[in-house]
Backbone as JSON, one array per atom type, in Angstrom:
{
  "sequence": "XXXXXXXXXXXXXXXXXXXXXXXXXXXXXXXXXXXXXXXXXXXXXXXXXXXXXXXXXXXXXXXXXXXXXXXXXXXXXXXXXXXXXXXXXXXXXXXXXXXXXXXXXXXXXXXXXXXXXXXXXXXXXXXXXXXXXXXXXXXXXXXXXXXXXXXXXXXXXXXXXXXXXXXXXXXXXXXXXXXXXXXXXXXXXXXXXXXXXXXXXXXXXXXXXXXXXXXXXXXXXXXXXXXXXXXXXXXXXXXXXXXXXXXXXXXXXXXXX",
  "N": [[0.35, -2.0, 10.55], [1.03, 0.31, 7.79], [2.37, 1.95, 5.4], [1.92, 3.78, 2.08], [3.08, 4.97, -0.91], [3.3, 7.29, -3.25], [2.86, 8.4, -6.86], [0.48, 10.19, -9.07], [0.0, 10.47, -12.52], [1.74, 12.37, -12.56], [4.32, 12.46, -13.86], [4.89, 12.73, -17.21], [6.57, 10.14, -18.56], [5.91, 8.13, -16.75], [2.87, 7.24, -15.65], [2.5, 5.97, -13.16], [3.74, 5.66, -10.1], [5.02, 3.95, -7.16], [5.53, 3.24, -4.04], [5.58, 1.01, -1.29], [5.33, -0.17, 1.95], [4.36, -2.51, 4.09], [3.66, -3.8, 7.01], [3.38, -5.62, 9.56], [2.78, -8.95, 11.83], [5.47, -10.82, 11.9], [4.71, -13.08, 12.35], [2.79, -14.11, 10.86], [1.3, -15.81, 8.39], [2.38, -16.12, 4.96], [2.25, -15.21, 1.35], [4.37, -14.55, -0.97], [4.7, -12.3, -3.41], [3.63, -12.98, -6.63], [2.55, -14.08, -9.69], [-0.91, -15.35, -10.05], [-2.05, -18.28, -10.21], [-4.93, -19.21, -10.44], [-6.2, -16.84, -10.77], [-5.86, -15.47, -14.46], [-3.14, -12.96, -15.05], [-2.91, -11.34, -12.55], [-1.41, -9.82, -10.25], [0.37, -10.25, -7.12], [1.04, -10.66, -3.51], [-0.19, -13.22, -1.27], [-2.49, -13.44, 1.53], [-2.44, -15.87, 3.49], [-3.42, -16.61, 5.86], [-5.97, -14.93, 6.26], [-6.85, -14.78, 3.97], [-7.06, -13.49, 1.1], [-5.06, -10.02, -0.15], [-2.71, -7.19, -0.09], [-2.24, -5.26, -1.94], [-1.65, -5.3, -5.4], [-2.21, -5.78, -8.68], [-2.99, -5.78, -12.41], [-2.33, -7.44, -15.54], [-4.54, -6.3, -17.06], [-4.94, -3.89, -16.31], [-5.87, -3.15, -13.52], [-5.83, -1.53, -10.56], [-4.78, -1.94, -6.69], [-4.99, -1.54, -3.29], [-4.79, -2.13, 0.28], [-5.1, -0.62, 3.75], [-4.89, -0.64, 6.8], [-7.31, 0.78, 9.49], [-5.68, 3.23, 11.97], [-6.59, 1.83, 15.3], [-7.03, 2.88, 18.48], [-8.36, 1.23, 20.48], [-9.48, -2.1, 21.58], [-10.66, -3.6, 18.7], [-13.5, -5.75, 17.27], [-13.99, -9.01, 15.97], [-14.5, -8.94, 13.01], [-16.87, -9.89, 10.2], [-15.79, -9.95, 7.84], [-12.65, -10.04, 6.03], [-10.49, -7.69, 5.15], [-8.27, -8.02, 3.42], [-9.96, -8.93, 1.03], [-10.76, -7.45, -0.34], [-9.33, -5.94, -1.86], [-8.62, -8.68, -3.2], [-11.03, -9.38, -4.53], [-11.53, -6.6, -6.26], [-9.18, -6.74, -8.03], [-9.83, -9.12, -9.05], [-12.38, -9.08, -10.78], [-14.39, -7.33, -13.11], [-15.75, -5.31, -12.95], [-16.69, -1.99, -12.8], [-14.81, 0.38, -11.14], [-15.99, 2.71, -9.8], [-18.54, 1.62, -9.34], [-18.32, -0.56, -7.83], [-17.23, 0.11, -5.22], [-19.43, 1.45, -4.13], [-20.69, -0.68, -4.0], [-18.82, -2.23, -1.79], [-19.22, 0.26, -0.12], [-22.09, -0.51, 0.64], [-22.02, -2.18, 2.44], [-19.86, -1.96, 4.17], [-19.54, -1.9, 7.19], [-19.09, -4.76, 7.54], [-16.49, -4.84, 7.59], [-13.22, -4.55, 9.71], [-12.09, -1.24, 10.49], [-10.6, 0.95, 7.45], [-8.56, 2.0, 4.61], [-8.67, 1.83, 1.61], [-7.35, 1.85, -1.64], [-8.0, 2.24, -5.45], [-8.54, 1.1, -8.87], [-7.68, 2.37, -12.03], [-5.06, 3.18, -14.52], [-7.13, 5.37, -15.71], [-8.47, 6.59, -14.15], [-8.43, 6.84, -10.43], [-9.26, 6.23, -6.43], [-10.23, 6.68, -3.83], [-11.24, 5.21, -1.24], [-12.38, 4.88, 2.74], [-13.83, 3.18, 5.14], [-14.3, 4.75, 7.22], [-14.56, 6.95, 7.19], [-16.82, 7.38, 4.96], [-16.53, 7.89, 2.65], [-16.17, 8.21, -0.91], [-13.91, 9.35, -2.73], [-12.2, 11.1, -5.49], [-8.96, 10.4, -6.67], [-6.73, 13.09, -7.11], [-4.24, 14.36, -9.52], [-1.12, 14.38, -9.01], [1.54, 13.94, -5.96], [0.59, 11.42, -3.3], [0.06, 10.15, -0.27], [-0.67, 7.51, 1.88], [-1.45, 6.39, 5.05], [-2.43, 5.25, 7.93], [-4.45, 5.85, 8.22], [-6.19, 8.83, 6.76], [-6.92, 9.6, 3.58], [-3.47, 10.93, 2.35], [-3.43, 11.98, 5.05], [-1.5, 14.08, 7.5], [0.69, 12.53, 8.6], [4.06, 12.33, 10.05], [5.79, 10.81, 9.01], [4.6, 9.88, 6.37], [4.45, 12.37, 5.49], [7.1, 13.42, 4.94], [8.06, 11.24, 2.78], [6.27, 11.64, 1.01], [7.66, 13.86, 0.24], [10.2, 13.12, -0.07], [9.71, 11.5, -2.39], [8.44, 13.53, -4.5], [11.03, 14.66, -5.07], [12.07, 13.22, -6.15], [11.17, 12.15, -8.55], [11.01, 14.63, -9.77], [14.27, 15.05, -10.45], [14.29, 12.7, -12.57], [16.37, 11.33, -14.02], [17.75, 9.8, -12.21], [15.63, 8.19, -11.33], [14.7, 5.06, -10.28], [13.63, 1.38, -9.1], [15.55, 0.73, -7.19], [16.4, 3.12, -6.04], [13.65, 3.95, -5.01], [13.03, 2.04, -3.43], [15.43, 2.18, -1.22], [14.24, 4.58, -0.18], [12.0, 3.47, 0.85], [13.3, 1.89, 3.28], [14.01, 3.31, 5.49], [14.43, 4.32, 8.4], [14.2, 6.33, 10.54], [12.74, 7.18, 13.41], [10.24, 9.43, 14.88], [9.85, 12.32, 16.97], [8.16, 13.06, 19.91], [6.02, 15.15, 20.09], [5.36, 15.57, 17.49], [4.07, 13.52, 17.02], [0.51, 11.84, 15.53], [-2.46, 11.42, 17.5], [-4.14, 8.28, 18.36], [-4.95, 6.53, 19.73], [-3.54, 4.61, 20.63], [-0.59, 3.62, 22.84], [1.97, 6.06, 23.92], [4.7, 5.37, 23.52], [4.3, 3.12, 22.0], [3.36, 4.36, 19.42], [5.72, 6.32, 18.92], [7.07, 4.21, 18.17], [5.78, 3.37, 15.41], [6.34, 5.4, 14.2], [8.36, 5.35, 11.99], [9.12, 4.81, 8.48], [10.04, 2.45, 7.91], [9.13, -0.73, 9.89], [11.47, -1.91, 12.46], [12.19, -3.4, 15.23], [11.66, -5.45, 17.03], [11.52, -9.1, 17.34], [8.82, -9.82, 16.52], [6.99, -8.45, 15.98], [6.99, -6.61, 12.22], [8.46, -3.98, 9.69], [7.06, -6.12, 6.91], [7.09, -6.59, 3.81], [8.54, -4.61, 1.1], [7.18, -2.78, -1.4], [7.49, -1.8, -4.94], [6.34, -0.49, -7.53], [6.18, 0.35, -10.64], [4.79, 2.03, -13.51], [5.2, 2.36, -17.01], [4.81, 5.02, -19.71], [4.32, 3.35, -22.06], [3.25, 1.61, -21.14], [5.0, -0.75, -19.9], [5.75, -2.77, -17.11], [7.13, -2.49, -13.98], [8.01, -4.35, -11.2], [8.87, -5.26, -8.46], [9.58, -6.29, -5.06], [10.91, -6.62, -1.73], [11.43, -8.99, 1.3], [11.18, -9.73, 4.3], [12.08, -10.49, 7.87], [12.19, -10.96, 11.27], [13.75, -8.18, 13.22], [14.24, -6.7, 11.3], [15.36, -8.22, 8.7], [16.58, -9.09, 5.75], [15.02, -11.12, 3.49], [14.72, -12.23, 1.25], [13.69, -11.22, -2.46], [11.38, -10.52, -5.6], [10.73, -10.03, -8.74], [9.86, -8.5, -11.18], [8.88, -7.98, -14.62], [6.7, -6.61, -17.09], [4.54, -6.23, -19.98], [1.43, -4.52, -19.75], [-1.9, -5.34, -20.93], [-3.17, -4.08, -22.43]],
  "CA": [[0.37, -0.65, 10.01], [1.31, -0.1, 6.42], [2.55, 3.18, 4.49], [2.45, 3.74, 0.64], [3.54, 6.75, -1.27], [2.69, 7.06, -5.04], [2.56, 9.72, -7.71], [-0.53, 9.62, -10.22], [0.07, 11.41, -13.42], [2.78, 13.67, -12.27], [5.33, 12.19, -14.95], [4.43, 11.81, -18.59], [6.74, 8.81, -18.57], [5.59, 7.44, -15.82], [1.82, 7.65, -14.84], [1.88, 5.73, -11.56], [4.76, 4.95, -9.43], [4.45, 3.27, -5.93], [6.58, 2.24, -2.99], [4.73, 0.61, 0.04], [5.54, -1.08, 2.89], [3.67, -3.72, 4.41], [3.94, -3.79, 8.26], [2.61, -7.02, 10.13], [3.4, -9.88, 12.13], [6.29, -11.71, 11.09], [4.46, -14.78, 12.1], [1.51, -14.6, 9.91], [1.93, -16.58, 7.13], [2.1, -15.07, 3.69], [3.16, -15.65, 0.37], [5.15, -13.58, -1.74], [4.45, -11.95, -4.54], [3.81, -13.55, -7.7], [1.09, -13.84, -10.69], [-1.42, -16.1, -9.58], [-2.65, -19.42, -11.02], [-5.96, -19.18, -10.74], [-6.72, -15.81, -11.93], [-5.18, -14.59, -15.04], [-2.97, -11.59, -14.98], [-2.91, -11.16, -11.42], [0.37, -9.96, -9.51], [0.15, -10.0, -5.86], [1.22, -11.12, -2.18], [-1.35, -13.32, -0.99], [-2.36, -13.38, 3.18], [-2.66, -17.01, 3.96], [-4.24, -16.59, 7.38], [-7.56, -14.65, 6.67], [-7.31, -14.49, 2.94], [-6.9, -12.01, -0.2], [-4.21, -9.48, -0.42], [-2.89, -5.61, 0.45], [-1.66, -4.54, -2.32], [-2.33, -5.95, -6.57], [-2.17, -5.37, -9.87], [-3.46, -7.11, -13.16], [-2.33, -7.22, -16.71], [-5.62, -5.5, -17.87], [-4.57, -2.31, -15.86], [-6.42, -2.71, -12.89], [-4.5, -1.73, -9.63], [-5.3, -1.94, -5.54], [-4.3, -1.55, -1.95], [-5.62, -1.78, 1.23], [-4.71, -0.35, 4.85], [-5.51, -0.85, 8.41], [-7.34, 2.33, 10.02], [-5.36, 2.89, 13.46], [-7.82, 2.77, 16.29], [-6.53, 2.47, 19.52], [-9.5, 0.29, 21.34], [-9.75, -2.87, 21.06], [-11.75, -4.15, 17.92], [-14.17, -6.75, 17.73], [-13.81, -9.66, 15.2], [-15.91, -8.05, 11.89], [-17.52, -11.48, 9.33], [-14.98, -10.21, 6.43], [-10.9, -9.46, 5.89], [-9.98, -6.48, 4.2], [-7.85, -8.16, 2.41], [-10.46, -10.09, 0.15], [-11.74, -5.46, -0.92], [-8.51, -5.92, -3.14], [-8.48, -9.15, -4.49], [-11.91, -9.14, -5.44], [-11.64, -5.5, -7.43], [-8.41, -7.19, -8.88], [-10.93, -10.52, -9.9], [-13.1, -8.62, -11.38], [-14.15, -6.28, -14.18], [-16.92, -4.19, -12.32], [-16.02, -0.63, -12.86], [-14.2, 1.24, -10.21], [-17.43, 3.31, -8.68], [-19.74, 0.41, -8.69], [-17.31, -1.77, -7.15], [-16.64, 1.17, -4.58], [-20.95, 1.59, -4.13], [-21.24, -2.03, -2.93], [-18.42, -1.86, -0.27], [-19.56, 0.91, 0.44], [-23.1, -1.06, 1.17], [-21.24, -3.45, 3.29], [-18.63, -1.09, 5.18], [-19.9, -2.71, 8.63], [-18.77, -6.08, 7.83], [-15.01, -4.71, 7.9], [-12.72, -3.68, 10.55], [-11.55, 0.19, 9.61], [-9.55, -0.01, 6.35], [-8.65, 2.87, 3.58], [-8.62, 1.36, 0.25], [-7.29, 2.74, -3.13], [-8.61, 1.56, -6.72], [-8.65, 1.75, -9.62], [-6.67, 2.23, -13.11], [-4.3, 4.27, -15.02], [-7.33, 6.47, -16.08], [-8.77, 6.95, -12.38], [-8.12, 6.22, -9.38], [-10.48, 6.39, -5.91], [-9.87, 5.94, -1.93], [-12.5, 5.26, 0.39], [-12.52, 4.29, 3.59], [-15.27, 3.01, 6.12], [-14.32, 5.52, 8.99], [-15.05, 8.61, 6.47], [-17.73, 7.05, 4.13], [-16.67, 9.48, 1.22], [-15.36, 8.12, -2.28], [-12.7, 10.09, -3.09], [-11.46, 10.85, -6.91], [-7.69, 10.77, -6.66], [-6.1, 14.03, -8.47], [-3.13, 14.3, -10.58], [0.0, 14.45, -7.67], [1.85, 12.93, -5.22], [-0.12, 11.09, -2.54], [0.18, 8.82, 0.55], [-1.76, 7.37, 2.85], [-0.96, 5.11, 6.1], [-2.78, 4.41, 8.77], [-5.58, 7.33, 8.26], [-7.09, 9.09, 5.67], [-5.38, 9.79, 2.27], [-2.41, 12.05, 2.73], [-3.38, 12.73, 6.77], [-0.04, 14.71, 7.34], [1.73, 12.16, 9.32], [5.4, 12.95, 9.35], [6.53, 9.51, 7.93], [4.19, 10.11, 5.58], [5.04, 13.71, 4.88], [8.57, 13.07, 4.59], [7.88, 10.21, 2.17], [5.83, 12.1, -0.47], [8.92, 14.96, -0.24], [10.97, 12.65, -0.99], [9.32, 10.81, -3.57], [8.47, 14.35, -5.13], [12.19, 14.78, -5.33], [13.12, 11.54, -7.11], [10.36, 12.35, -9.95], [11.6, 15.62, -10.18], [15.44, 14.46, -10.97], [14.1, 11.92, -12.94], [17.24, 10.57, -14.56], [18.24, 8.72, -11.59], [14.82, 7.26, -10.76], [14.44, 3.85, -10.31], [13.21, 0.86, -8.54], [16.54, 0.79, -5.88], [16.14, 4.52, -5.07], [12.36, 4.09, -4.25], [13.71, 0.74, -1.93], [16.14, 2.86, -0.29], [13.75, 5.47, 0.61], [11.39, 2.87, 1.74], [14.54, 1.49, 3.74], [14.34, 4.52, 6.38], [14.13, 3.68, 9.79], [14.1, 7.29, 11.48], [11.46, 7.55, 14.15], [10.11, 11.11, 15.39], [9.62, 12.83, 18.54], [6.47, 12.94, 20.5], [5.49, 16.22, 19.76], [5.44, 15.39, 15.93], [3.14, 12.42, 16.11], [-0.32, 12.1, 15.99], [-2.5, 10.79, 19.14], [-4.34, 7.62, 17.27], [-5.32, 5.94, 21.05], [-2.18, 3.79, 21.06], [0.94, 4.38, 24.32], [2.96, 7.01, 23.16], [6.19, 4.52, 23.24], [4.17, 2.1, 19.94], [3.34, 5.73, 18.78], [7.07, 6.4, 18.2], [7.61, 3.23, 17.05], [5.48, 3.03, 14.4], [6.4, 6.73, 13.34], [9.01, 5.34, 11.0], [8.61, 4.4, 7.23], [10.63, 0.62, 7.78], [9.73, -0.49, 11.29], [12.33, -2.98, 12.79], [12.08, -3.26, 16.58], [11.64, -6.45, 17.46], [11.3, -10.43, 16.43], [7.54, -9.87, 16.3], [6.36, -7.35, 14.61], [7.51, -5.33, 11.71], [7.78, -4.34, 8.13], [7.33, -7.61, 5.99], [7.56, -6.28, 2.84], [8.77, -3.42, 0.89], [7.22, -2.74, -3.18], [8.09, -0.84, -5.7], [5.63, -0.52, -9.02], [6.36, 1.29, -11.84], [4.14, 1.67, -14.42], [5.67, 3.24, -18.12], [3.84, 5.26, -20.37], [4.21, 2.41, -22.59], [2.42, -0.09, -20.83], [5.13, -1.49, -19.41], [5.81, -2.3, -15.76], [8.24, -3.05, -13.18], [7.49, -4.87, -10.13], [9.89, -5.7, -7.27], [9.16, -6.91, -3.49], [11.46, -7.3, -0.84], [10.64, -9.64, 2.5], [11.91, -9.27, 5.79], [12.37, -10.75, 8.87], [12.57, -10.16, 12.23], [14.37, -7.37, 13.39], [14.06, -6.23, 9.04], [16.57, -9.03, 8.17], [16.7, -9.13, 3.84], [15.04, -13.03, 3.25], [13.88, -12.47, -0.46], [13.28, -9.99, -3.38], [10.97, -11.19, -6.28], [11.44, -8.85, -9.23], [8.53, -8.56, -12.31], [8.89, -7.04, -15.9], [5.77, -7.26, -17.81], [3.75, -5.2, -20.56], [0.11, -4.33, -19.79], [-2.51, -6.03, -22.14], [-3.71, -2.84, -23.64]],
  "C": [[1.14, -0.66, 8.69], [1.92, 1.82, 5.83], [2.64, 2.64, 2.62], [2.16, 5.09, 0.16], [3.09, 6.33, -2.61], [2.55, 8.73, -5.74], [2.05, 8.88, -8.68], [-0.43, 10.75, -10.98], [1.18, 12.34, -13.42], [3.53, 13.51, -13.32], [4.4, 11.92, -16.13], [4.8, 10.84, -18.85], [6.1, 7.92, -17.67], [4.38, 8.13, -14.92], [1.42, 7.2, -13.4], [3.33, 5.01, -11.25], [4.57, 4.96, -8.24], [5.31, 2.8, -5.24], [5.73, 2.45, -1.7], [5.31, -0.08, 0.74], [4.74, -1.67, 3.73], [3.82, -3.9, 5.99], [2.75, -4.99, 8.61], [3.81, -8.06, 10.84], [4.25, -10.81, 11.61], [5.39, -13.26, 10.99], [3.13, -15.02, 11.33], [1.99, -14.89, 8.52], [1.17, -16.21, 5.59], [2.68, -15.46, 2.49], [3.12, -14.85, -0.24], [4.58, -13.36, -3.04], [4.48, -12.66, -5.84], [2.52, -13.81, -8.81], [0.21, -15.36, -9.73], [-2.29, -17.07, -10.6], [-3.83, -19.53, -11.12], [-6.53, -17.61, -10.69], [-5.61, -15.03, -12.98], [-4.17, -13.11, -15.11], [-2.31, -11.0, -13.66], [-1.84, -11.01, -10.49], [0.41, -9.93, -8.08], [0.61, -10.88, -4.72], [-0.4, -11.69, -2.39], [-1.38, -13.62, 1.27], [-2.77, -14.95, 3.37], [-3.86, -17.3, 5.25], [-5.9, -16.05, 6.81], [-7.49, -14.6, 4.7], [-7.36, -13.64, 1.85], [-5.77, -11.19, 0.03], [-4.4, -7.76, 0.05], [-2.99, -5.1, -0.49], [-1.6, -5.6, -4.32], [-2.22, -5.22, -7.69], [-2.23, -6.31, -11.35], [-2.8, -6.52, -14.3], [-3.44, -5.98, -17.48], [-5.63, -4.28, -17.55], [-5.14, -2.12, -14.22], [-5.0, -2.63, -11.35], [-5.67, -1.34, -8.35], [-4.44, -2.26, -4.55], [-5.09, -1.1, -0.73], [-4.61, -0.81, 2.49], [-5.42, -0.55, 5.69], [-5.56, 0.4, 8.38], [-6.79, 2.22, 11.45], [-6.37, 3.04, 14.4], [-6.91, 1.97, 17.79], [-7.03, 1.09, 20.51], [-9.54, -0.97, 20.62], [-10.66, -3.26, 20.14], [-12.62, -5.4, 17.93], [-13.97, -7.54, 16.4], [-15.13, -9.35, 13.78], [-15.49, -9.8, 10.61], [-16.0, -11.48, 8.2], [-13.75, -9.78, 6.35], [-11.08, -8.64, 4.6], [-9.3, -6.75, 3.25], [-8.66, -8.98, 1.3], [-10.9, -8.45, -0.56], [-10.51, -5.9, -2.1], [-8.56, -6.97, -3.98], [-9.81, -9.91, -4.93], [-12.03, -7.75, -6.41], [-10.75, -6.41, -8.74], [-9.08, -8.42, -10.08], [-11.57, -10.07, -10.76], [-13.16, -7.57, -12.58], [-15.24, -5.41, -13.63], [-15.62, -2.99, -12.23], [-15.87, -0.31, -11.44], [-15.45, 1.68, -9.12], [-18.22, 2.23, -8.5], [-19.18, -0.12, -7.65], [-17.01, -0.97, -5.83], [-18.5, 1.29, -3.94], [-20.93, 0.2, -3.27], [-20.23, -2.2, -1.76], [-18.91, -0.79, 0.57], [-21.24, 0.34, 1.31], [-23.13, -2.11, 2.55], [-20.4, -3.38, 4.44], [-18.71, -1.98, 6.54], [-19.33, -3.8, 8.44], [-17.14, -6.24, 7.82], [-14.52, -3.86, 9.13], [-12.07, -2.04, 9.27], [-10.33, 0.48, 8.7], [-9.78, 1.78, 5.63], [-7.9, 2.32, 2.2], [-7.92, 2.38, -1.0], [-7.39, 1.4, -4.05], [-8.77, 1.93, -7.68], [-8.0, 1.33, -11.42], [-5.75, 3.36, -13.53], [-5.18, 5.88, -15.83], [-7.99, 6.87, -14.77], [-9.02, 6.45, -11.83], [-8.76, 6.87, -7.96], [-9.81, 5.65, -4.59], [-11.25, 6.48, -1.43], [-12.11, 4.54, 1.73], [-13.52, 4.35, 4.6], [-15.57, 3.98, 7.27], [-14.58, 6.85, 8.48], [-16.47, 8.16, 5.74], [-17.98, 8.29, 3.13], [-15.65, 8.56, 0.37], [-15.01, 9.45, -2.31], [-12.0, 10.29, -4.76], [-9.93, 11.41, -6.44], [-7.5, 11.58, -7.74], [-4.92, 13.78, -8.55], [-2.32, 14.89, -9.16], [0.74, 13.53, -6.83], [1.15, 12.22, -3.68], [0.49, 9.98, -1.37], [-0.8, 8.38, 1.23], [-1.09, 6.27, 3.7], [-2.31, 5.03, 6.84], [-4.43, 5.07, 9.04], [-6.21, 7.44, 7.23], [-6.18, 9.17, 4.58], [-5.11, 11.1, 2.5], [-3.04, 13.21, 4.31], [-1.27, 12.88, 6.83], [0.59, 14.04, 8.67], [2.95, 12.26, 9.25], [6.39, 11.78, 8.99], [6.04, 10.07, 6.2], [4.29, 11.28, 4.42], [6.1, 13.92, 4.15], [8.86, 11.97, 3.39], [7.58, 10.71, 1.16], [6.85, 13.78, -0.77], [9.69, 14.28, -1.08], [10.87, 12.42, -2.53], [9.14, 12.16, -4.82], [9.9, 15.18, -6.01], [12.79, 13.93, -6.67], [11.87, 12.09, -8.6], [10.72, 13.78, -10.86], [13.08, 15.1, -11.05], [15.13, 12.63, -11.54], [15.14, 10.51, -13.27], [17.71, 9.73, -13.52], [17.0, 8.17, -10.51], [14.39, 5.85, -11.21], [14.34, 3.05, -9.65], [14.14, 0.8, -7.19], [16.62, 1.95, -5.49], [15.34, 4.54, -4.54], [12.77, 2.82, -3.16], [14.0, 1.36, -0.88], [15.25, 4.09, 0.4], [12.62, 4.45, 1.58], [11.61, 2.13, 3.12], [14.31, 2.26, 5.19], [13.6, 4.16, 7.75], [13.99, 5.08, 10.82], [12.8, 7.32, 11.94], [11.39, 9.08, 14.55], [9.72, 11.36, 16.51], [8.17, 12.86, 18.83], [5.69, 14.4, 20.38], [5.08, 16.39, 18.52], [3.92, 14.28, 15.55], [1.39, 12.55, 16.47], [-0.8, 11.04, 17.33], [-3.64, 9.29, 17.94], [-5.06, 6.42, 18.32], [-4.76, 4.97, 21.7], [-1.15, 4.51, 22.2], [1.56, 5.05, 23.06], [4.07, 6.15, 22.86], [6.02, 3.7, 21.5], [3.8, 3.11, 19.27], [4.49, 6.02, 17.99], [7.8, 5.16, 17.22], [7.3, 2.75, 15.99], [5.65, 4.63, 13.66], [7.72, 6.36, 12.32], [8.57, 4.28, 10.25], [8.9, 2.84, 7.05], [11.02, 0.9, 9.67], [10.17, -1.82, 11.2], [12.68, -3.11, 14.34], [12.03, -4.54, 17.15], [11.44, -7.83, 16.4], [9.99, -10.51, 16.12], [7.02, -9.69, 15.57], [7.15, -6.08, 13.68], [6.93, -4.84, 10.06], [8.17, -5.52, 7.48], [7.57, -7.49, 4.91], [7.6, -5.1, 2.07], [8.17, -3.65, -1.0], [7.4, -1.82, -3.36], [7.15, -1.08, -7.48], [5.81, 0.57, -9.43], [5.74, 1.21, -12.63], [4.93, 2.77, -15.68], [4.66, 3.65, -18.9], [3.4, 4.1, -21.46], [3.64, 1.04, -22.58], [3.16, -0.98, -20.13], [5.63, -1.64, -18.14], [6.53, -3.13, -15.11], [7.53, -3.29, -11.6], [8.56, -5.38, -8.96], [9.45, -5.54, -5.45], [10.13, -6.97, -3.2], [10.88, -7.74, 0.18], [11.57, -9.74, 3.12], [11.16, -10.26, 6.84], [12.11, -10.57, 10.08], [13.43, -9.36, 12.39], [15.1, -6.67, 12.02], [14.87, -6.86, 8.72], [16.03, -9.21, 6.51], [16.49, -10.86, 4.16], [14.75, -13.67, 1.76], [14.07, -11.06, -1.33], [12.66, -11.27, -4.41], [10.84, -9.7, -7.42], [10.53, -9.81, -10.88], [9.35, -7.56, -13.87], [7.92, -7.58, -16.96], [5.29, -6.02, -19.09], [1.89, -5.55, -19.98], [-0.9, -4.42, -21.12], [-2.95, -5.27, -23.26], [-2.72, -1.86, -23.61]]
}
């Protein structure tokens, strides 16, 4: 399970800012954030195990992120990983909607996923369990485990915040969006939705940084900033079992155009 919060356009300094967290098995093997050698530009976690990435961003502007859709029932093993939707947009130069048209042709060959894509002039969520492109508007947005901005109350609580910190601008920056991503409060059972999971992994995935066991949790926390200027801040942390601090990897680049 995954959360990411983001405001598009809301700031004139700052047209896209982003803090996600990454939820997964500690023991799947992953590598950390970093430009990548065989494609130009390219900033991203990569998933070792099945392949491609959650979460991306290129020099040339392009940006992407996936999610798991929650379904309670067991799924059945689908031909293609979700994570290859991001770092093929990222590979590529196919415009946004095309690129959005042929998954969309394909949807079946993924388990249930909600994507965002895009650039700094628009940006687009689909996912397979709605089969509706989406034009992202000018605001603050999230999306976890659902549709974009389903009013989960991690989620809710997440784009308050974040609406806060953009507001009082002067003290926004990459360790405030951390610290909110940081937040470990779970919520009551009357709060959450039903999703076909036990109510007990219900509560436990109702907070924004889960840490519950050596198994499973959040693996990593980002933080992208993009400036009106083109230029952009990048920072990862990676975690542990039981959310132990094992890394940060920490970007400052300009965008090519």
């Amino acid at each position: 399970m995954c959360l990411i919060l983001f405001a598009y356009k809301t700031s004139p300094r700052w047209p896209l800012i982003l803090a996600s967290n990454r939820d997964e098995s500690y023991a799947r093997p992953t590598q950390s954030a970093e430009f990548w050698t065989d494609s130009n530009g390219l900033l991203a976690g990569r998933d070792l195990d099945k392949g491609g990435t959650w979460l991306g961003l290129t020099k040339r502007g392009r940006f992407a992120a996936v999610t798991n859709y929650r379904e309670g029932a067991q799924q059945p093993n689908y031909p293609k990983s979700r994570g290859v939707l991001v770092e093929n947009f990222l590979r590529g130069h196919v415009q946004s909607l095309d690129y959005l048209e042929q998954v969309r042709s394909e949807q079946h060959l993924y388990a249930g996923f909600g994507c965002l894509l895009g650039d700094l002039s628009n940006l687009y969520f689909y996912s397979n369990r709605s089969d509706e492109i989406e034009c992202v508007q000018t605001g603050v947005h999230g999306l976890s485990n659902a549709f974009l901005n389903t009013p989960w109350p991690k989620l809710e609580k997440g784009k308050q915040q974040l609406h806060r910190l953009i507001t009082a601008e002067s003290s926004l920056n990459a360790e405030v969006l951390l610290e909110m991503l940081a937040d470990r409060q779970t919520f009551e059972q009357d709060q959450l939705p039903q999703t076909g999971v036990d109510s007990h992994r219900e509560k436990v995935l109702s907070s924004k940084f889960i840490a519950v066991d050596e198994r499973y949790g959040t693996k990593s926390s980002t933080v992208i900033m993009v400036h009106e200027s083109g230029d952009v801040h990048f920072v990862e942390r990676s975690f542990g079992p039981w959310g132990h601090l094992i890394g940060e990897s920490n970007f400052k680049f300009a965008m090519e155009n």
